[in-house]
C-alpha positions in Angstrom: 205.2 82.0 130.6 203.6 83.9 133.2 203.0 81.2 135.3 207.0 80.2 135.1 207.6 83.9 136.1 205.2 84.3 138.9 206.9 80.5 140.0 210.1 82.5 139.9 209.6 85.5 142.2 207.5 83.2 144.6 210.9 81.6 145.0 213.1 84.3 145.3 210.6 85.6 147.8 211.7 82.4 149.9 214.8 82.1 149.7 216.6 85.7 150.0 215.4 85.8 153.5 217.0 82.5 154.7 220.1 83.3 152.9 220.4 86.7 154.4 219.2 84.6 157.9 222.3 82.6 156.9 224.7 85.5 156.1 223.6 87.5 159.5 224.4 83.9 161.6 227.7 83.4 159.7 228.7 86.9 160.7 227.7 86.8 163.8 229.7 83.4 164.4 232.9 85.0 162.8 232.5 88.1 165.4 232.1 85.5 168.8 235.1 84.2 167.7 237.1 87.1 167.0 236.2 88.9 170.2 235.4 85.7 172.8 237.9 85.8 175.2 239.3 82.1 176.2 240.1 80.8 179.1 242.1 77.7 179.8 242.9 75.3 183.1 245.1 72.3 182.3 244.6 69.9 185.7 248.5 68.0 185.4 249.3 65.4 188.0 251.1 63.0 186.1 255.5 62.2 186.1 255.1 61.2 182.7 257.9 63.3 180.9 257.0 62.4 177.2 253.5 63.9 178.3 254.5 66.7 179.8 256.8 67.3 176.4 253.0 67.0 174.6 252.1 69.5 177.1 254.2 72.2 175.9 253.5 71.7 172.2 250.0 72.0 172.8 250.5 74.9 174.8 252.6 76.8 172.1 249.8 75.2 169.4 246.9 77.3 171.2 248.6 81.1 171.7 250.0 80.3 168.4 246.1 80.2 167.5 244.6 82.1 170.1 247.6 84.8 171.5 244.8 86.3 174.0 244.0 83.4 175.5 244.3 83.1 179.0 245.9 79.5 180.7 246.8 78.2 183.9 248.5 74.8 184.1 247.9 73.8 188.0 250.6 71.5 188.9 249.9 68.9 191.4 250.7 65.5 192.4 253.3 63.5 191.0 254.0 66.1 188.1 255.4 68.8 190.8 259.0 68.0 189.3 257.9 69.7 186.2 258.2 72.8 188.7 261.3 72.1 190.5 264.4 73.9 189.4 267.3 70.7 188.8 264.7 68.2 187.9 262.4 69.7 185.6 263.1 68.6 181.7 260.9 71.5 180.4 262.3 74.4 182.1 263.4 76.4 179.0 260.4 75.6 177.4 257.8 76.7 180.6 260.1 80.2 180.7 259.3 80.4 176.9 255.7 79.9 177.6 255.8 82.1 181.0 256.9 85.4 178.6 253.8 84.7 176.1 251.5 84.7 179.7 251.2 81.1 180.6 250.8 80.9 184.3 252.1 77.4 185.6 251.2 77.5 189.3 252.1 74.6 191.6 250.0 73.2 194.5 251.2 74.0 197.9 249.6 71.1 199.8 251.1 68.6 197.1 254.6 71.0 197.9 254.5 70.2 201.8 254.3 66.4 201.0 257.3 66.5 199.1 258.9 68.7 201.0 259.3 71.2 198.4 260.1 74.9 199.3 259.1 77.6 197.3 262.2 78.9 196.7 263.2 75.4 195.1 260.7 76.0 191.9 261.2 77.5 189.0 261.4 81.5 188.4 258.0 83.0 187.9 256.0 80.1 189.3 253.2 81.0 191.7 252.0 78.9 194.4 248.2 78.3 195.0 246.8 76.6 198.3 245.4 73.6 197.0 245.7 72.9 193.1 242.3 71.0 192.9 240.4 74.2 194.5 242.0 76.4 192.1 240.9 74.6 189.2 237.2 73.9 190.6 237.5 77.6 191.4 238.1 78.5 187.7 235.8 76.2 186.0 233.1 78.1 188.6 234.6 81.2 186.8 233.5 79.3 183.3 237.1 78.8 182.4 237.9 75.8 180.0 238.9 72.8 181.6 241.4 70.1 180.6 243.0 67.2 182.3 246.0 66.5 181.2 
């Protein structure tokens, strides 16, 4: 009998610290991800209009999740229509997006190639030089990177 009790408290011994060990790294997960602050870059370059339809459900899907998350879509290439007032099919639902802090910002080198002006994109969309520097530039800022 005293054998099976001495067993006993030898085992509780061992394993109250590695469940409070457990408890401590469970809380301290739950806290990271309550106060982590994200940070998104979507890379789109593609015309594809049923992709760019995925786009903006995933979009909605992740400040529906995470309403503090910060994302920049850099437009570039052959998507740049998705930026150009009359020829854009998601231009409701990128001013929808815009007033919950998305940033869709459209590349100005792919802009002089096809002759875009700035005045011809959508309301609220800022221009940056060159659409691959400004996402190398904020993956070097440790921003989340997706190509799209």
């Amino acid at each position: 009998m005293k054998l099976k009790l001495i067993m006993l408290v030898l085992v509780a011994t061992l394993v109250a610290p590695l469940s409070m060990a457990q408890a401590q790294t469970k809380a301290k997960a739950k806290k990271t991800e309550q106060t982590s602050q994200r940070n998104i870059v979507y890379d789109l370059s593609v015309a594809d209009t049923a992709m760019h339809a995925g786009l903006m459900r995933q979009l909605n899907n992740i400040k529906r999740g995470w309403p503090d998350a910060q994302i920049e879509v850099v437009v570039h290439g052959k998507a740049l229509n998705l930026l150009v007032t009359g020829k854009s099919t998601q231009a409701d639902a990128i001013k929808e997006l815009q007033a919950k802090g998305v940033i869709f910002a459209a590349c100005e080198n792919t802009m002089k190639r096809a002759k875009v002006e700035k005045s011809q994109l959508l309301p609220g969309v800022p221009t940056v030089p060159m659409g691959i520097g400004e996402i190398v530039t904020k993956q070097e800022e440790g921003w989340s990177y997706i190509k799209f």
